[in-house]
C-alpha positions as CSV (number, residue, x, y, z in Angstrom):
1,X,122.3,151.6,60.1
2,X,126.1,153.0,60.7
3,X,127.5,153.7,64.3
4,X,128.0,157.3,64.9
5,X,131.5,158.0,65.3
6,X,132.4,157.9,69.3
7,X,132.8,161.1,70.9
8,X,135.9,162.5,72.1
9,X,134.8,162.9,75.4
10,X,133.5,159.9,75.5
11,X,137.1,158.2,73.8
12,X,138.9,160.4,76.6
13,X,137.2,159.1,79.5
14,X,137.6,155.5,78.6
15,X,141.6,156.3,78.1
16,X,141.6,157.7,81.3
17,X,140.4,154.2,83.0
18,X,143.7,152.8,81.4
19,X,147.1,151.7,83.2
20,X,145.9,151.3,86.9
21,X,147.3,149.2,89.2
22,X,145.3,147.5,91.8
23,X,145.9,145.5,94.5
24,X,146.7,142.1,93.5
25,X,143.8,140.0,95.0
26,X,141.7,142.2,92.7
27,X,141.0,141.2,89.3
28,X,139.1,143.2,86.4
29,X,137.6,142.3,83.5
30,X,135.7,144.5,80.7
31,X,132.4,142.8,79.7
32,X,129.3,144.0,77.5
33,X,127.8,147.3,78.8
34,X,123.8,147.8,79.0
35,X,122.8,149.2,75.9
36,X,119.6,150.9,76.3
37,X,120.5,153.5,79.6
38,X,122.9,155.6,77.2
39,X,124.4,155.5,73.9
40,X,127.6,154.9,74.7
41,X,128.8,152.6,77.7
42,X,131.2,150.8,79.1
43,X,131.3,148.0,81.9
44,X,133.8,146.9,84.3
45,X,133.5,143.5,86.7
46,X,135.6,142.9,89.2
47,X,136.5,140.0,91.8
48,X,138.4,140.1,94.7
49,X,140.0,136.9,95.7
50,X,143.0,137.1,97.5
51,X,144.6,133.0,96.7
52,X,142.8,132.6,93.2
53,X,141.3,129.8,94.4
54,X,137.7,130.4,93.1
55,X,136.4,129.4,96.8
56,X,138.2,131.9,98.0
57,X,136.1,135.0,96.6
58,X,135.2,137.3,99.1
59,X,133.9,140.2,97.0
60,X,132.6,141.1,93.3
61,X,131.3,144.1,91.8
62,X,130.3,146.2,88.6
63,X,131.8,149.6,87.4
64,X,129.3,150.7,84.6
65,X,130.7,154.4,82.7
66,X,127.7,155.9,80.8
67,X,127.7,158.4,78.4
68,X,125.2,160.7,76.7
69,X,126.4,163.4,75.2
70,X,122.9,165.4,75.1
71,X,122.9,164.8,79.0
72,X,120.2,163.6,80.8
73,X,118.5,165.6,83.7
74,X,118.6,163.3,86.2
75,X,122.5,163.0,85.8
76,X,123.1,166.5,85.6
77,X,125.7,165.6,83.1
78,X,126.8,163.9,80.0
79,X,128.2,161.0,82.6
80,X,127.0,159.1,84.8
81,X,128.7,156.1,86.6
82,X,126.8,153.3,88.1
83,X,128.6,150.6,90.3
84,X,127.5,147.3,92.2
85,X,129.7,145.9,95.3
86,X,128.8,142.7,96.8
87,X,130.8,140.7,99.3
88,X,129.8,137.6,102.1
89,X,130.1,138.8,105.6
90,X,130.6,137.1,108.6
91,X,126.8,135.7,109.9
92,X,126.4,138.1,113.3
93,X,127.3,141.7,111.5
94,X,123.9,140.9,109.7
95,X,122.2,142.1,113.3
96,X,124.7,145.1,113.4
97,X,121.7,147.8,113.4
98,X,124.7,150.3,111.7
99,X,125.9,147.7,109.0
100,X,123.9,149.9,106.2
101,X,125.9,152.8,107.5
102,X,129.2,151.4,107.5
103,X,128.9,149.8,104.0
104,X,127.8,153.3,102.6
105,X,131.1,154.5,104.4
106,X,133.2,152.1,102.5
107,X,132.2,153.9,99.2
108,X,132.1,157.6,100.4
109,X,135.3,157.2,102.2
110,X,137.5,155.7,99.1
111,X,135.9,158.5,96.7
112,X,137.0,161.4,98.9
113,X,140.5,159.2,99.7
114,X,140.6,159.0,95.5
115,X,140.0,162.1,94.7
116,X,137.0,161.3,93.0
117,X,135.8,164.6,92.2
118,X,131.5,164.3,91.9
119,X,127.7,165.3,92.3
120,X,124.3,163.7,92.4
121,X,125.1,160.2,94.3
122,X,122.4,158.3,95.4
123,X,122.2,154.2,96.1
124,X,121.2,151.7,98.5
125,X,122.7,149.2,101.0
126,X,121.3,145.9,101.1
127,X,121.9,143.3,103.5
128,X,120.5,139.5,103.0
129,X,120.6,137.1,106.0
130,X,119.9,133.3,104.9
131,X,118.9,130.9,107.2
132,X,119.4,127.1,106.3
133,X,116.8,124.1,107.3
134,X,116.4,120.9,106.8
135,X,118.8,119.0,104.5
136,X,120.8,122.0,104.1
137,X,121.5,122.5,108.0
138,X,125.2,121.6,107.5
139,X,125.7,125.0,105.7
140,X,125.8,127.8,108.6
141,X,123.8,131.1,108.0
142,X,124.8,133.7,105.7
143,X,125.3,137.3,105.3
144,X,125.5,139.5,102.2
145,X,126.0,143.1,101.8
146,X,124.9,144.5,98.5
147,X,126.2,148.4,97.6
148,X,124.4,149.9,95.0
149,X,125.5,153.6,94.2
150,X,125.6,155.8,91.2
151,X,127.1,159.5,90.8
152,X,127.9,162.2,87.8
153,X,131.6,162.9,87.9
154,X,132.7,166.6,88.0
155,X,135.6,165.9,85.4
156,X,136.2,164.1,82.7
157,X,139.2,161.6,84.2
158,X,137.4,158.4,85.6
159,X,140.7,157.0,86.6
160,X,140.1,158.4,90.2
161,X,136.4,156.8,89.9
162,X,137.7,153.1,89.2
163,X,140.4,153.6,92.0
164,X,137.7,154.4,94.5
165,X,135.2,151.9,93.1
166,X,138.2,148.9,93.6
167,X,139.1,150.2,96.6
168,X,135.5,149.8,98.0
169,X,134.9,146.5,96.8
170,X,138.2,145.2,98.6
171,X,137.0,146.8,101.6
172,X,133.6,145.1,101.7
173,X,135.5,142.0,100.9
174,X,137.2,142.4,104.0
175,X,140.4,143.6,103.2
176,X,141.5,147.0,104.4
177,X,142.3,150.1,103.1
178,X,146.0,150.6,101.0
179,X,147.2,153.6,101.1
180,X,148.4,155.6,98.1
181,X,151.4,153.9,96.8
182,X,151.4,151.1,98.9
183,X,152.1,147.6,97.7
184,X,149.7,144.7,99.7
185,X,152.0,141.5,99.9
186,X,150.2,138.6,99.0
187,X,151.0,135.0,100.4
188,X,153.4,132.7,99.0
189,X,151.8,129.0,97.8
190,X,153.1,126.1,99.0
191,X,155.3,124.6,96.4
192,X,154.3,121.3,95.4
């Protein structure tokens, strides 16, 4: 069976995700987009590590861009985007009664501070506390968030999308907020 040719809306949208430049503890990478939400896709992963080091991850996340050009009614468009944030946190904000709130902030916040022009957003905010025992008492407990969102952009440019999604993922990752045309210095390694 031949592949329809890709749409133009679809081709334009994926152009405008090109020739960002993002902070420099984030890194992206394109990887193979679920196949049977849409009929066109693309997916994004990113991890934020500010020394490389791959101990030294504090956050990772998905940017997922899906297309259908008949639409679908739950989307109330042709697009949809669909994006994953998940960073460690430090054990006692997994009591913080607000922590749900906060991490939904991180997201709403960088879309409006993008520009990220959109409708129909739903997700969740997950938080996982793990308690260690027995043999594994030497590792202290942990706290994950987990931001799970998705939303129909109002426009066809999805460079404002990425930018928000990045900026979000930093931010749960602990880093905070650049703003726009702002440069974060990293540290310099130790020369061996």
């Amino acid at each position: 069976m031949e592949t329809p040719p890709m749409p133009q809306e679809f081709e334009a949208a994926l152009l405008s995700l090109r020739g960002h430049t993002f902070r420099p503890e984030v890194h992206l990478e394109e990887v193979p987009p679920p196949t049977r939400i849409a009929p066109w896709a693309l997916a994004l992963t990113a991890e934020v590590n500010p020394t490389g080091d791959p101990d030294d991850m504090v956050a990772n996340g998905r940017f997922v861009v899906l297309h259908d050009p008949e639409g679908q009614d739950a989307w109330n468009g042709t697009f949809r985007i669909v994006v994953l944030m998940r960073a460690q946190l430090e054990p006692e904000l997994g009591a913080d009664p607000l922590l749900g709130e906060v991490g939904w902030s991180w997201l709403t916040d960088s879309l409006t501070d993008a520009g990220a022009e959109h409708h129909s957003r739903s997700g969740t905010v997950t938080r996982v506390v793990s308690e260690t025992f027995g043999g594994l008492e030497v590792r202290s407990g942990e706290v994950e968030i987990e931001i799970r969102a998705s939303w129909t952009p109002s426009a066809g440019d999805l460079g404002p999308h990425l930018r928000a999604w990045v900026a979000a993922t930093a931010w749960a990752g602990g880093l905070p907020p650049l703003p726009e045309n702002v440069t974060a210095l990293t540290p310099r390694r130790p020369r061996s």
